[in-house]
C-alpha positions, 0 to 999 in steps of 0.5 A: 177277431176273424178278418176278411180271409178267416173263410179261405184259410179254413177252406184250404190246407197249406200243405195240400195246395199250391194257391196262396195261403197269407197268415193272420195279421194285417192286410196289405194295402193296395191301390184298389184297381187291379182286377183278374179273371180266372179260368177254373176247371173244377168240377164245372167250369166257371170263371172266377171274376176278382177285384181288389178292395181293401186288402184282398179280392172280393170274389164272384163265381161266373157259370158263364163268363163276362157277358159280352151283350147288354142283353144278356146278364150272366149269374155271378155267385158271390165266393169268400174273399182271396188273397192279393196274392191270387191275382197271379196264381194259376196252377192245378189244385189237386182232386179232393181239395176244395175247387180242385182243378186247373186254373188259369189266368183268362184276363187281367187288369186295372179297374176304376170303381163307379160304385161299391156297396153291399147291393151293387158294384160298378166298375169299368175294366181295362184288361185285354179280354174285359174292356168296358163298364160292367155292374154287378146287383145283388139277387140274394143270399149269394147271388148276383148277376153282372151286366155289361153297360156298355153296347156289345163287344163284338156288335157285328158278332151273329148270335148263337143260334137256338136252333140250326136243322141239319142239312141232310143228303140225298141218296145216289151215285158217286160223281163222275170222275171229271167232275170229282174234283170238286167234292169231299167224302166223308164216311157214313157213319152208323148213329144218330145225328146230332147238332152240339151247341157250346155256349161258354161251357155249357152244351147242348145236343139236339137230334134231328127232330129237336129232342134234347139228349145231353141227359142220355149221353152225359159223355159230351158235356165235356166239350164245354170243357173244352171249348172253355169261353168259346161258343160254337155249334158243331153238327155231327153223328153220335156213335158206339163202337163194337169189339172190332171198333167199327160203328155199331147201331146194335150197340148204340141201340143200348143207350138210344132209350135210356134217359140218364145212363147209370156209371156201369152202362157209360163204362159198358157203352160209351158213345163218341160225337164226330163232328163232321160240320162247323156251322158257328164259331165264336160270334161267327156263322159259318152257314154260307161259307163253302163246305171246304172253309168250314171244313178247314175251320172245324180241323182248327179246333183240334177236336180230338178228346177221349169222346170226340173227334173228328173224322177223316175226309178223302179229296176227290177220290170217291172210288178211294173213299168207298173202297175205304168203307166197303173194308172197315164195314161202314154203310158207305160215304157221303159225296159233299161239294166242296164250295157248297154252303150249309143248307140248314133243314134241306134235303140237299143234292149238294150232298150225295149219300152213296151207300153199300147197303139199303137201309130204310127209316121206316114209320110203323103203323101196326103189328101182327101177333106172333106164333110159338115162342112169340105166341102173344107178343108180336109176331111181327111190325107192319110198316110204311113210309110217306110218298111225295104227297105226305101220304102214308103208304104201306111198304110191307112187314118184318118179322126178323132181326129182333131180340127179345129185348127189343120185342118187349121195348116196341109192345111198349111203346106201341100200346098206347098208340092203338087205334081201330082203323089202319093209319095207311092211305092205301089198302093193305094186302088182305093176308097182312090186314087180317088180325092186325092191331092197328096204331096211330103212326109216330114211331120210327124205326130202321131196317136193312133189305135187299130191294124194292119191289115192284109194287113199292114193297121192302124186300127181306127187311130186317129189323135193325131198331127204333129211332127216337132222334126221327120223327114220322113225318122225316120219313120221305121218298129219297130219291 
């Protein structure tokens, strides 16, 4: 007859793995009351919950961890039964082996049982991590949930927020040198801005107008990995390196509108989340802190993996620092206030961008027909921004800096949009307004030139991509 461990023998190999194999016969007795918590690094991260009943440990998979909060249930897939001998293993199962990754022990104690049947379980834990009483019910064929019943481990913890709109800067110049001392400068670097959000392994990336892309760069769910049971909000700029390993929008442009990269695009393009700000650690906001507390906080974590990082800051030399992004090709620096707290969703004077070149998010709201090669396509985009009375205005037109690729994206993304009328609020110049197809304005673009002109218009703009990650209504005068 098979007995309880029949199912986690026929899953292992001996010879292969250094987890505890126990041989047929008869089970150990124990004292029913000892219970571990393993961290497990397999394919996806997951904690393995055990208690000791009957001879081995009845097991349970948490995607999650133990919850912390009452109010909220973790899922908890019920797995074969293990060894005694497992609540002390950690080790690294290899690759290709069942649940092949590093395991290491996250909590271990003694439990007392309330309750034990085939539909539910009670117990209360006394570990160093896991203290408290916790039931785990039964969903169905292998699922579970575990609760925590009692009040929160941590009840002065803030939650993990759903959502924190990034602070952002306004454009100027670098501080006065009396006065430099009391700022930070970090490079600006050339990509979309995101907020990473890591709950307990799993991970979150929000852009700016609070569209999920996790999907589109899949690289940065390996910070659940590396934060394991740790919850923490980052805000950051996600960006693709060149053959010289300077930023590049152009390169990032390739996986800017792909939903789910095949493997050959991420080996192509990979893409690197800096992280700039840490606005949420461990049950703890970190918005009113000062700039140089989170700062400091966020240089803690150590985040230095092979798609992470983060980057360095200059104190109180501003000349330094632009000097510095003038020579590795950068767009310039941001002047950031050392005790200046973080201001989700405002454009703030705390924060001062200073920049080598203009560049300019454009919204589009037509486009003319092109000439020779362009001959049926679009010639080129006829753009605006809005004034300080949300009003849109037309601020001219490109026609360079496209590739042909890019070309075909926009017709595509421009067809649907059309409309009769111009979307402007102001008269668009009769040579501009001739012959244009008109669209309704959502999307966004960004282009680089050289001035304003007089009369509120871009200067040899040339066309440098879209931007999904903004929405129409962010592009606003900035200063």
């Amino acid at each position: 007859m098979p007995d309880k461990l029949t199912t986690y023998r026929t899953k292992r190999d001996q010879r292969r793995t250094p987890e505890p194999v126990r041989a047929e016969g008869p089970l150990p007795t124990g004292s029913d009351d000892t219970f571990v918590i393993q961290e497990h690094h397999a394919r996806r991260l997951h904690w393995d919950f055990r208690l000791e009943r009957d001879g081995v440990l009845v097991s349970w998979a948490l995607p999650k961890g133990v919850p912390d909060d009452p109010q909220r249930n973790h899922l908890a897939v019920h797995t074969e039964d293990h060894p005694l001998d497992y609540a002390t293993f950690a080790g690294d199962i290899p690759r290709g082996e069942y649940g092949g990754g590093k395991v290491t022990i996250w909590d271990r104690g003694t439990y007392e049982c309330e309750k034990w049947d085939d539909r539910e379980v009670k117990v209360v834990l006394h570990g160093t991590k896991a203290q408290g009483r916790y039931v785990l019910f039964k969903t169905d064929d292998k699922n579970w949930m575990i609760h925590r019943m009692d009040p929160p481990a941590h009840p002065e913890a803030d939650p993990l927020p759903e959502l924190v709109k990034p602070m952002m800067a306004t454009a100027g110049t670098l501080p006065s040198t009396d006065d430099e001392s009391g700022f930070a400068f970090e490079m600006k670097w050339d990509g979309v801005r995101a907020v990473v959000y890591v709950d307990h392994g799993s991970v979150r990336v929000l852009t700016r107008n609070d569209r999920e892309v996790v999907a589109t760069y899949p690289e940065l769910r390996g910070l659940g990995e590396f934060f394991g049971d740790r919850t923490a909000v980052l805000d950051g700029e996600i960006v693709a390196f060149d053959e010289q390993g300077r930023p590049s929008f152009g390169t990032l442009q390739q996986r800017m509108h792909v939903q789910r990269p095949t493997p050959a695009l991420l080996d192509r393009v990979p893409v690197t989340f800096l992280a700039f700000d840490l606005v949420h650690l461990q049950g703890r906001s970190l918005i009113k802190d000062g700039y140089a507390e989170r700062r400091a906080a966020l240089e803690q974590l150590d985040l230095d993996g092979a798609r992470w990082a983060t980057p360095p800051v200059f104190d109180g030399d501003g000349a330094a620092a632009l000097a510095a992004s003038q020579a590795q090709g950068l767009e310039g620096v941001i002047a950031k206030r050392r005790d200046a707290p973080y201001e989700p969703g405002r454009r703030s004077k705390q924060w001062v961008k200073v920049k080598h070149i203009q560049a300019r998010e454009v919204v589009l709201g037509g486009w003319k027909a092109g000439e020779g090669r362009r001959q049926g396509g679009i010639g080129s985009l006829l753009l605006g921004v809005h004034n300080e009375d949300g009003d849109l205005v037309f601020a001219g037109h490109v026609g360079t800096g496209f590739t042909a690729r890019m070309l075909d994206d926009i017709a595509a993304q421009l067809r649907p949009l059309a409309r009769k009328t111009s979307p402007f609020a102001d008269e668009v110049p009769r040579q501009h307004a001739k012959n244009a197809h008109w669209v309704t304005p959502r999307l966004v673009g960004e282009v680089v030139f050289t001035e304003w002109t007089k009369d509120g218009r871009l200067r040899h703009p040339s066309w440098r991509g879209l931007r999904p990650d903004k929405s129409a209504d962010d592009v606003v005068p900035e200063s």
